[in-house]
LUMFIKE-970530 format. One record per residue: x, y, z of N, C-alpha, C, CB in turn. Coordinates in steps of 0.02 Angstrom, whole numbers, plus 50000, padded with zeros to 5 digits. Each point is the difference from the previous one (the first is absolute). Glycine has a CB too. Layout:
! LUMFIKE-970530
XYZXYZXYZXYZ/...
This chain:
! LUMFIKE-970530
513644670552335499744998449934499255000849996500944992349985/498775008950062499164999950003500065006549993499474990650076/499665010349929499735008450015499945000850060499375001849913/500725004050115500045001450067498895000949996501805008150026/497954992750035499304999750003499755006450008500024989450043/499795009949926499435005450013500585008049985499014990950121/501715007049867500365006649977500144999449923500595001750119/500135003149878500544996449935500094996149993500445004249996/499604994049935500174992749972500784999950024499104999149879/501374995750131500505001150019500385001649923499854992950125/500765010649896500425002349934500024993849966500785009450045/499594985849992500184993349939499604996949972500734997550048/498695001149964499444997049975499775005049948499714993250107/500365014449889499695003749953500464995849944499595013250065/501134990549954500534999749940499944993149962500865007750067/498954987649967500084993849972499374998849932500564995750135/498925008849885499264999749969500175002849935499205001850106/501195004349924500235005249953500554996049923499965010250135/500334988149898500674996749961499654992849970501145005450092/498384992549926499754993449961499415003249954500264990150103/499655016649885499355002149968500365004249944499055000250109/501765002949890500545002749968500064993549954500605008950095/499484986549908500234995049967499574997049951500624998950090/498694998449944499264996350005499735004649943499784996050141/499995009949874499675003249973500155003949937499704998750102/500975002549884500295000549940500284996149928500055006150092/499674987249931500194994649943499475004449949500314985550071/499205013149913499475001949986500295008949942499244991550143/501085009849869500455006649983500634995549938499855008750158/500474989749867500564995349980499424994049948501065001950139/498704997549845499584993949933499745006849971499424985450059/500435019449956499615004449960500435002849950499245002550088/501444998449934500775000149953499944995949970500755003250057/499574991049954500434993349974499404997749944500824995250130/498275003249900499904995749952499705003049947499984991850072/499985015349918499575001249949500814999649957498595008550047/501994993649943500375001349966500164990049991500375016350040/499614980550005500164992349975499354998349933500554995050150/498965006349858499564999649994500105004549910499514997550159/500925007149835499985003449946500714996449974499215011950036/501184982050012500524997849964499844992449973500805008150070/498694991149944499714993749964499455001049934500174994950125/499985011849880499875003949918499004999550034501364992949854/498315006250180499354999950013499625008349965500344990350125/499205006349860499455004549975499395002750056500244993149885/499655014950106499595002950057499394997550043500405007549934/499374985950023499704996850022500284994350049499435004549906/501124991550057499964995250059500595001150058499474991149912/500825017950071500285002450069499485001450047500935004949948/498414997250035499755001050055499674990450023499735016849964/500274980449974499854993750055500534997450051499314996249909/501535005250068500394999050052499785001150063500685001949930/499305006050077500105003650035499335000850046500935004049921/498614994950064499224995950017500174994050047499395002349875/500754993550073500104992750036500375000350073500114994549876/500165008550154500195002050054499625000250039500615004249960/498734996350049499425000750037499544995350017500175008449960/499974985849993499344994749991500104997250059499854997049876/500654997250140500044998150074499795005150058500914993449956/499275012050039500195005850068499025001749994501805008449977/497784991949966499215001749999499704994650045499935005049874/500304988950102499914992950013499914997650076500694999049897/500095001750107500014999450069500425003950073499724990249924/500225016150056500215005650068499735001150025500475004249980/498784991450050499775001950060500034991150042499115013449947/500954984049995500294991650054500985003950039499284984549862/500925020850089500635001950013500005001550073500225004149883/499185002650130499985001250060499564997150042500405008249963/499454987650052499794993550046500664999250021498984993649943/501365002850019500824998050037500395003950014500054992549953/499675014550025500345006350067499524998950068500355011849901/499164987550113499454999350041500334993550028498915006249935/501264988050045500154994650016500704999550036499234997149910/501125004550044500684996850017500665007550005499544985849917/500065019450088500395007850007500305000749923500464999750146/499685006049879500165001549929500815001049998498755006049974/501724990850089500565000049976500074993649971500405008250074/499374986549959500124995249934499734997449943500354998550068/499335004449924499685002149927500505004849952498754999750062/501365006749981500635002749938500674996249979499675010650046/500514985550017500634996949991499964994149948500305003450120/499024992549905500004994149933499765002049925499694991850095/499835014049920500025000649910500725009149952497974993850025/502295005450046500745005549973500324993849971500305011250104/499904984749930500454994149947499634996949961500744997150071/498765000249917499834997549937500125005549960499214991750033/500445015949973499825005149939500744998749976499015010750043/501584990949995500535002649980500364991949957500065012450114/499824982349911500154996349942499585000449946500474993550067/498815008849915499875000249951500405007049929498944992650092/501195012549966499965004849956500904996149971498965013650069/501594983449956500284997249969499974995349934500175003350100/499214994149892499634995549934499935004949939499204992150081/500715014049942499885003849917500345001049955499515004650039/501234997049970500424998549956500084993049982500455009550036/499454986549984500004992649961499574999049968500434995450064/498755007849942499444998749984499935004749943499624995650111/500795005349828499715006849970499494997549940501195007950026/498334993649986499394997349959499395004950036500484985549976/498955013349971499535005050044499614995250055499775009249893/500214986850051499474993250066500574998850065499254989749885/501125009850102500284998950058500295002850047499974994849947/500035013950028499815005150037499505001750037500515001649939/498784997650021499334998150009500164996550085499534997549844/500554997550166500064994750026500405000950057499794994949901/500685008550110500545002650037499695006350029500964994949927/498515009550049499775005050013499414997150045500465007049896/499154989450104499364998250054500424996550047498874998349924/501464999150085500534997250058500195005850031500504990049942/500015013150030500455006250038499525004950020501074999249929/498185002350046499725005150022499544997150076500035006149859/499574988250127499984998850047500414998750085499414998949888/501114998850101500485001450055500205008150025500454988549950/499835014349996499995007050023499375003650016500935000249936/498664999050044499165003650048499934994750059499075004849881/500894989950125500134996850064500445002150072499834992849905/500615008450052500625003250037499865008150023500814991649922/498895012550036499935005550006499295002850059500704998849868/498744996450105499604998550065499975000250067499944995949936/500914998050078500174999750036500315007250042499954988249939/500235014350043500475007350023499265003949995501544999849937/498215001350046499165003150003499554998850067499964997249870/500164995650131499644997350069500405004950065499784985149946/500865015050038500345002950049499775006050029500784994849951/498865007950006499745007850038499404997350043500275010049893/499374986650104499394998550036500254997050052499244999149915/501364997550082500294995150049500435004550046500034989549919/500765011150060500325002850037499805007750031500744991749939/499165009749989499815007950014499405001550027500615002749915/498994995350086499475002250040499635002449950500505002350106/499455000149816499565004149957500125005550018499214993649981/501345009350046500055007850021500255002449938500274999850130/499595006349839500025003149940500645003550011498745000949972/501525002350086500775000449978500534995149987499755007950054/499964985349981500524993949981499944999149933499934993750102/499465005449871499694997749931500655003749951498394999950032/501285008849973500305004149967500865000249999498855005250023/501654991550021500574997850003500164994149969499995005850085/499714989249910499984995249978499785001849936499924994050099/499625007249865499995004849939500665001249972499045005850045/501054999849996500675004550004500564995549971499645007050112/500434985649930500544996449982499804993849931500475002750143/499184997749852499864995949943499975002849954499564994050045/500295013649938500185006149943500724999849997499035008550024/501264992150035501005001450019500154993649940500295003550181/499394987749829500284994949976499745000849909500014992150140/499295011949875499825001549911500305004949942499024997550055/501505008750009500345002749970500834996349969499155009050073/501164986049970500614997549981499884996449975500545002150057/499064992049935499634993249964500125000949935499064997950075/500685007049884499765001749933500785002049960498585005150044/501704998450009500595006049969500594991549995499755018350090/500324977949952500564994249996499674997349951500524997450113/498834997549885499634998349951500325000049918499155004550092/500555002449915500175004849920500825000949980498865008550031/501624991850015500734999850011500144993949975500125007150097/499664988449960500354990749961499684999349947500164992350098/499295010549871499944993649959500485006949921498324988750069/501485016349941500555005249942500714996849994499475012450041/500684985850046500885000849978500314991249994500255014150090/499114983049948500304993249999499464996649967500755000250104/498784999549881499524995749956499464997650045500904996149919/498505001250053499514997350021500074993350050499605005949895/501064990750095500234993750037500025002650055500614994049929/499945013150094500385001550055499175001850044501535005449941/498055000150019499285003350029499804994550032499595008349913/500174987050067499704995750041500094996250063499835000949910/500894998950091500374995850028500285004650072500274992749871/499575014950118500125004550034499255000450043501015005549914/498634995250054499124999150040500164996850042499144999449923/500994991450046499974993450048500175003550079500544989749893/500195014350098500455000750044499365007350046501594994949911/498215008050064499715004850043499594998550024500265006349962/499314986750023499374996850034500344998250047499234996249921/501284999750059500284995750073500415002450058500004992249925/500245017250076500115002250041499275003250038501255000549942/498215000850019499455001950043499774993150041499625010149913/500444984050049500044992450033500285002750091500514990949852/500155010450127500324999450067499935003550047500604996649954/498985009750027499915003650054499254996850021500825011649964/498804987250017499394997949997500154993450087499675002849814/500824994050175500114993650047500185002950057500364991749922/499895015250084499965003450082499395006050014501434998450003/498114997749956499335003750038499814996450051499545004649907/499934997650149499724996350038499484994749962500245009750086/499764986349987499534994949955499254999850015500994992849994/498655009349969499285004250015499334993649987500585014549944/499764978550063499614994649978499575000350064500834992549916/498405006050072499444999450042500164995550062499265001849897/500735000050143500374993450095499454994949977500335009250154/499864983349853499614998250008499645000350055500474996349930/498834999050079499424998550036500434995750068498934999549880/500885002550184500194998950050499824990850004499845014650045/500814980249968499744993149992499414999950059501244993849951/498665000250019499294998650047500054996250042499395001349929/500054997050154500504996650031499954991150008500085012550058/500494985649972499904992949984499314996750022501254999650011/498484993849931499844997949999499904995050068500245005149887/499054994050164500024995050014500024992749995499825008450016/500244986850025500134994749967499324996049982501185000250056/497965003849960499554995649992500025003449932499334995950117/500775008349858499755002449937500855003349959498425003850060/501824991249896500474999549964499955005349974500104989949992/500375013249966500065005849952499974996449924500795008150090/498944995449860499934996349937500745002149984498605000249959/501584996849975500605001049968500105006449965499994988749991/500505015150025499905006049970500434999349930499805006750120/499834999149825500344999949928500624999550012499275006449942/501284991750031500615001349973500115007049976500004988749974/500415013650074500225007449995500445000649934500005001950136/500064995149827500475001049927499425001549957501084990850010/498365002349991499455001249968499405007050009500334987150003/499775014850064499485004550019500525007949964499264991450143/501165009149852500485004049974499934999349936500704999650084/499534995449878499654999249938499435004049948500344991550067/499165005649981499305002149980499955007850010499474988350035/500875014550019499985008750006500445001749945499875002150133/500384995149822500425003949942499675001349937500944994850043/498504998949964499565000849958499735004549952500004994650070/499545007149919499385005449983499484999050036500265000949895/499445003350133499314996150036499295007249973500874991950153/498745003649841499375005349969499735004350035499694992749942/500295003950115499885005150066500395005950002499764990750067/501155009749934500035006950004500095004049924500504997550126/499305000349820499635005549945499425003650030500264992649900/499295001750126499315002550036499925004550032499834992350006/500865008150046500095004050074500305006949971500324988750093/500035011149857500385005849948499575005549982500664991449945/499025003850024499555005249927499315003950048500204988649863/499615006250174499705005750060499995005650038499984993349995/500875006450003500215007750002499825004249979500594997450008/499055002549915499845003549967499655003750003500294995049971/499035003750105499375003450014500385006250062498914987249973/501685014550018500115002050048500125007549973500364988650063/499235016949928500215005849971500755002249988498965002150047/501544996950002500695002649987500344994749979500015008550077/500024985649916500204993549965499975000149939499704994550075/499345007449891499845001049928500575007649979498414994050012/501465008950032500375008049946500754997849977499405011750085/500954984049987500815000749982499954994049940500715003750138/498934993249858499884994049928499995002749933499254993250065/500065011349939499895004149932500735005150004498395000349996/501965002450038500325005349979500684994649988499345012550069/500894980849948500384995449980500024999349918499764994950117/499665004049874499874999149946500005002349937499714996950070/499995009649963500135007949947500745000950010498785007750021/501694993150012500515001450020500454996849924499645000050154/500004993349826500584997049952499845003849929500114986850061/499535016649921499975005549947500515003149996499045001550010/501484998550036500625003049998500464995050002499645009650048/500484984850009500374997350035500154992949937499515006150143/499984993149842500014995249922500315003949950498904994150015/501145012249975500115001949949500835002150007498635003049975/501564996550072500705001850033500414994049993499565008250088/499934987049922500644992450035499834996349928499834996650174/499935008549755500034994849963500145005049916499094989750099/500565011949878500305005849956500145006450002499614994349959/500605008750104500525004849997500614999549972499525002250078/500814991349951500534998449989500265000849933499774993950087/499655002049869500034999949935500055005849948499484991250042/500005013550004499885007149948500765002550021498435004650003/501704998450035500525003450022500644995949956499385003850131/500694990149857500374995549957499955003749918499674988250088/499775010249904499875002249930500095006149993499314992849982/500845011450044500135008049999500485001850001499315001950040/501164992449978500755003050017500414998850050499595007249957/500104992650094500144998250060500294992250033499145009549991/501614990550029500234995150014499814995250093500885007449888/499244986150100500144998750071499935003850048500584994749962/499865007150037500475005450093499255005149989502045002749995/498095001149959499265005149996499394997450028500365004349894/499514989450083499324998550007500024998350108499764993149823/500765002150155500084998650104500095007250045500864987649981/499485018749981500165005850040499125003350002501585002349954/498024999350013499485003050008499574992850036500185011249891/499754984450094499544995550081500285000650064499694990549936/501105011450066500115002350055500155004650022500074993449996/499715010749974499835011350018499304998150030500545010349868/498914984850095499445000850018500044995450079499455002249858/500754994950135500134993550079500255005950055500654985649933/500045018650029500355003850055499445006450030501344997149934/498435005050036499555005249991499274997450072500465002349826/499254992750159499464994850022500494998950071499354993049867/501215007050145499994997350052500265006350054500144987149939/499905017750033499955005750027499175002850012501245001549944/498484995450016499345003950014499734996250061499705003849872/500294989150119499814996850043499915000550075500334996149914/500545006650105500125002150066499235005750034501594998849959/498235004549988499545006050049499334995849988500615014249976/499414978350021498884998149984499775001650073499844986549905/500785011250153499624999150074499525009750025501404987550052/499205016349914499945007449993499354999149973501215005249981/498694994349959499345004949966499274995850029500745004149864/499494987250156499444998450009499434999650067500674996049910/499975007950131499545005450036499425003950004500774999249998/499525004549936499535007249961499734999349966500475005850005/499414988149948499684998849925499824994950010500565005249925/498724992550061499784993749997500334994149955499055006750028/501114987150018500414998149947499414997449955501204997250064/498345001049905499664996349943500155006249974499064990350024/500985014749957500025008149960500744999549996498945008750054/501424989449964500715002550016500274993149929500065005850182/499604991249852500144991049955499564999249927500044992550135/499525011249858499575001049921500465006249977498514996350027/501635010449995500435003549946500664997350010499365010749993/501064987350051500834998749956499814993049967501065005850095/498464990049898499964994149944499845003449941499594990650073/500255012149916499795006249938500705003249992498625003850035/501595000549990500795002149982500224996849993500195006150036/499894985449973500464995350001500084999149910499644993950138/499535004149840499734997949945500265005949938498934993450077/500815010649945500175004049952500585004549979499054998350024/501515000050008500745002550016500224996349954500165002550120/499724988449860500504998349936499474998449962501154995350043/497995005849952499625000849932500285002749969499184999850024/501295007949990499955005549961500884996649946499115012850115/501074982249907500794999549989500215001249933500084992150085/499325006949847500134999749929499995010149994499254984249954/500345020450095500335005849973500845003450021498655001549998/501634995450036500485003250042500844998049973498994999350109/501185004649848500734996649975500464999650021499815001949938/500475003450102500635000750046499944992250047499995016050009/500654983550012500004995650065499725005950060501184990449959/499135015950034499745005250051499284998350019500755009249952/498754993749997499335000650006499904992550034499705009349893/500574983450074499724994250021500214997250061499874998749894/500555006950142500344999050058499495003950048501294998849950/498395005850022499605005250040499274995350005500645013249948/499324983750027499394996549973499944994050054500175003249862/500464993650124499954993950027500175001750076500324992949887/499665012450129500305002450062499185000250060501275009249920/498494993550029499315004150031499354992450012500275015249907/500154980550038499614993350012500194995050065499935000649868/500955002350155500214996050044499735002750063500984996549935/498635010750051499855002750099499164995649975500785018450061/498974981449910499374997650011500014991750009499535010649932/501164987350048499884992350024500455000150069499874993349867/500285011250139500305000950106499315001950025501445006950006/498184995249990499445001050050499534994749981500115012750018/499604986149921499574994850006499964993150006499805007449961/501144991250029500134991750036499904999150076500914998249914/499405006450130500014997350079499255004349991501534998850081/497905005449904499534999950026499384993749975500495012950019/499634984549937499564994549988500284994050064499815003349846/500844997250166500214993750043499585003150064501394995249949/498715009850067499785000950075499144999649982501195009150061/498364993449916499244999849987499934993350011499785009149915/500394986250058500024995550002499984994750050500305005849926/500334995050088500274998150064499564999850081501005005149922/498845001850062499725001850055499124999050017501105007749983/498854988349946499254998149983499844993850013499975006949920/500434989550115500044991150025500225000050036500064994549936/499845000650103500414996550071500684997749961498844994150084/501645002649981500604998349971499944993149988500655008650053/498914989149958500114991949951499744999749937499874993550095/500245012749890499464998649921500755006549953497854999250056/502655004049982500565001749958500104999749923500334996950099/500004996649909500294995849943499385001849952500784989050066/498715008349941499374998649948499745005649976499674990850053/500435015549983499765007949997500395002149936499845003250139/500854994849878500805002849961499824995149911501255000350155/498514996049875500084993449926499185001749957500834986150086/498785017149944499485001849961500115005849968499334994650066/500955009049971500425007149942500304997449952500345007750078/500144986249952500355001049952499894995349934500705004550092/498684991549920499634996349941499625004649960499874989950064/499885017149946499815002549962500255005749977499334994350034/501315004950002500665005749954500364996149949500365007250106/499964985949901499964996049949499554997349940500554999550083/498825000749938499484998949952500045007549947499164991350100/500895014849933500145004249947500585002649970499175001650039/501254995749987500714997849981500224995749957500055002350086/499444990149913499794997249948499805001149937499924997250077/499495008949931499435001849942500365006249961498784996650075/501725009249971500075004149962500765000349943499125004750101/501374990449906500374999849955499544997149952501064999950061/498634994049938499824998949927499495002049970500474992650014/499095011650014499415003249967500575006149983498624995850071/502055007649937500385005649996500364997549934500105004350134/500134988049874500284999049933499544998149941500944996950065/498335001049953499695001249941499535005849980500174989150011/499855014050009499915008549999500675001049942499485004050157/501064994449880500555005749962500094995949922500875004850130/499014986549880499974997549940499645003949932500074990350083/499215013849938499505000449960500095007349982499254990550049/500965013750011500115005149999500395004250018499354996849990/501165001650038500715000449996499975001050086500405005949857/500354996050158500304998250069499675007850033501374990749968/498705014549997499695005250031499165000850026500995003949929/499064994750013499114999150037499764997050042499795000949927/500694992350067499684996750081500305002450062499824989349949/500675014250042500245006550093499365002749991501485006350011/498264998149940499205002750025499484997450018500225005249946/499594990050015499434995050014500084997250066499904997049882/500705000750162499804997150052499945005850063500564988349948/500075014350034499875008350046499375002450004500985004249962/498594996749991499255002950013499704995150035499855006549900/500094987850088499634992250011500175001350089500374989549860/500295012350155500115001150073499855002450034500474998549985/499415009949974499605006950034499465000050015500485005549953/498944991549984499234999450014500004995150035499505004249910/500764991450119499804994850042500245001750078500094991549893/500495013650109500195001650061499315005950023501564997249973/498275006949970499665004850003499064997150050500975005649861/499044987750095499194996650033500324998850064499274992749896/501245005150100500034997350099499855006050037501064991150001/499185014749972500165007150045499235000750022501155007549928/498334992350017499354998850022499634996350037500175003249932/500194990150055499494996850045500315002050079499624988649905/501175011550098500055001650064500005006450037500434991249975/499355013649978499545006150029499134997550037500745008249885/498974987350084499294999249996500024994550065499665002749852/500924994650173500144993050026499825004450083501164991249894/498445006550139499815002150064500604996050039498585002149982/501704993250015500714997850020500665005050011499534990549936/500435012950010500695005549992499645006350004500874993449916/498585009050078499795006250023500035001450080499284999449895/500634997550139500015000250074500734999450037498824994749987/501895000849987500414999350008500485005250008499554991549963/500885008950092500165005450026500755000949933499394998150162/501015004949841500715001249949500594994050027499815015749988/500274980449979500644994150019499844994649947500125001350143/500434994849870499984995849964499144993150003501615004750015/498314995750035499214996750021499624999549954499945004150093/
């Protein structure tokens, strides 16, 4: 169940990484279905779908880097296992809950657990895997495999059996990634070697209560925001952040009014789940070759243009009518999110020691949520004022010129000019 040293990871320990990141990593696919269309069955207006669909983020901005501390702390298999069962009883509450507030409400709960959870399987590359870019890129590979079937069942239950059965079907796919998650190794920090006994002229003081000293590590502590955001001075830390960020010019605009336009056009259920998972199936084919190219191509270059193809593959979605064309579309968006997910994990990764993992994974992913946050509802009040098309353009450009300044500064960046071609 370990890694062998200094070789191959062993097979079972991959598969296990693999099969908890298939599961983990595709919820996220599966709400991008279900809630914009719940969300259009509680009759909501373009505005306060994107606050739904927003509100998903506020906890996860808040607090996903206290998230990854307690990957740092306590591993990150039991971290996926305790917040896989809460998420999955929550996502059971929505059909009882049909209201927006209390959707609202159900949405900063369930999102936080699932980015918690997802973290968790993130940490795993720094951990099990070593940050090696062909593991990354497999693991990719299998979390595209879980983003391609996720969407297509998704879009199936809730067409043939209703929004009750959809949800209730999620619950059930969290809690089989739950189960694989409990035969990972257990990657929790050894403790500190005891100390030795006490003589008898000089007593030992009373030590904390190990319930209480446990306790307090569940916490929040200010210190590791402190220890986090410092990362930041680290040239390849800052790039995979900004290109996180830019990245949701697309990735916001996917997991929140695609759904909708493609709705309003004609397009049923099954349609909408079958093209997120052409783009997942597609992505996780691309994925397989990142260890290949990032050989030959620098990855910060490799990781600024497919975030740009990513972006601008469903900007374009209001010209393209066929499902064909939006299949071709969404296709070309799924190879640029196979190379630039496992190469931001490995840059990353490979930019910290391993006690700082968890906190590396949870600072991405606070500021992939933060624009995950910002771009549905600046998208739904865009489309409020000026309709739904215009805001696919407006954020699509907003993505390009901003991917376009990074390309500059990290041409000008004496950090990445000197850096040999890899993910590094």
């Amino acid at each position: 169940m370990s890694t062998d040293t200094g070789g191959a990871i062993a097979p079972r320990t991959q598969l296990l990484v693999y099969a908890v990141a298939f599961f983990t990593g595709s919820q996220v696919l599966i709400v991008s279905v279900i809630l914009p269309l719940w969300a259009l069955s509680l009759d909501a207006s373009p505005v306060v779908i994107g606050l739904i669909i927003s509100a998903r983020q506020v906890l996860v901005v808040a607090f996903s880097i206290h998230g990854g501390a307690l990957q740092d702390r306590f591993g990150p298999r039991a971290v996926i296992i305790v917040m896989g069962i809460a998420g999955a009883a929550v996502y059971v509450l929505y059909p009882l809950t049909p209201t927006v507030w209390g959707t609202v409400a159900l949405q900063m709960v369930s999102g936080f657990l699932e980015v918690t959870g997802w973290i968790g399987a993130q940490t795993l590359v720094g951990g099990l895997l070593r940050g090696e870019p062909v593991y990354a890129g497999r693991m990719t590979a299998a979390t595209r495999l879980g983003g391609f079937c996720a969407p297509i069942l998704a879009g199936l239950s809730w067409q043939y059996f209703g929004p009750a059965f959809a949800f209730v079907a999620t619950a059930g796919w969290v809690l089989v990634g739950t189960a694989v998650a409990w035969m990972l190794p257990d990657t929790r920090p050894r403790p500190a070697p005891a100390p030795p006994p006490p003589s008898e002229a000089a007593p030992a003081p009373v030590a904390a209560s190990g319930v209480a000293s446990q306790g307090r590590s569940m916490l929040p502590s200010f210190s590791d925001y402190v220890t986090t955001f410092r990362l930041l001075a680290l040239p390849a830390v800052a790039l995979v952040i900004a290109c996180t960020f830019m990245r949701q010019a697309g990735s916001g605009v996917q997991n929140s009014f695609y759904g909708v336009w493609l709705k309003q056009v004609g397009f049923d259920a099954g349609a909408i789940g079958l093209l997120l998972g052409i783009s997942n199936g597609i992505s996780a084919v691309a994925a397989l070759s990142v260890g290949w190219f990032s050989k030959r191509v620098k990855g910060h270059w490799l990781l600024i243009a497919m975030t740009m193809m990513a972006v601008v593959a469903i900007a374009v979605t209001p010209l393209l009518g066929t499902f064909f064309a939006l299949a071709i579309a969404i296709g070309l968006r799924g190879v640029g999110q196979g190379y630039n997910f496992p190469l931001m994990l490995t840059i990353a990764s490979k930019a910290v020691g391993p006690g700082l993992q968890g906190r590396v994974a949870a600072l991405r992913i606070s500021f992939n949520k933060f624009g995950s946050s910002l771009v549905p509802f600046f998208m739904g009040a865009v489309a409020e004022f000026a309709g739904l098309e215009a805001a696919f353009y407006l954020i699509g450009a907003i993505g390009v010129v901003a991917l376009m300044g990074l390309g500059v500064w990290a041409a000008r960046s004496p950090a990445f000019r000197t850096r040999s071609p890899g993910p590094g």
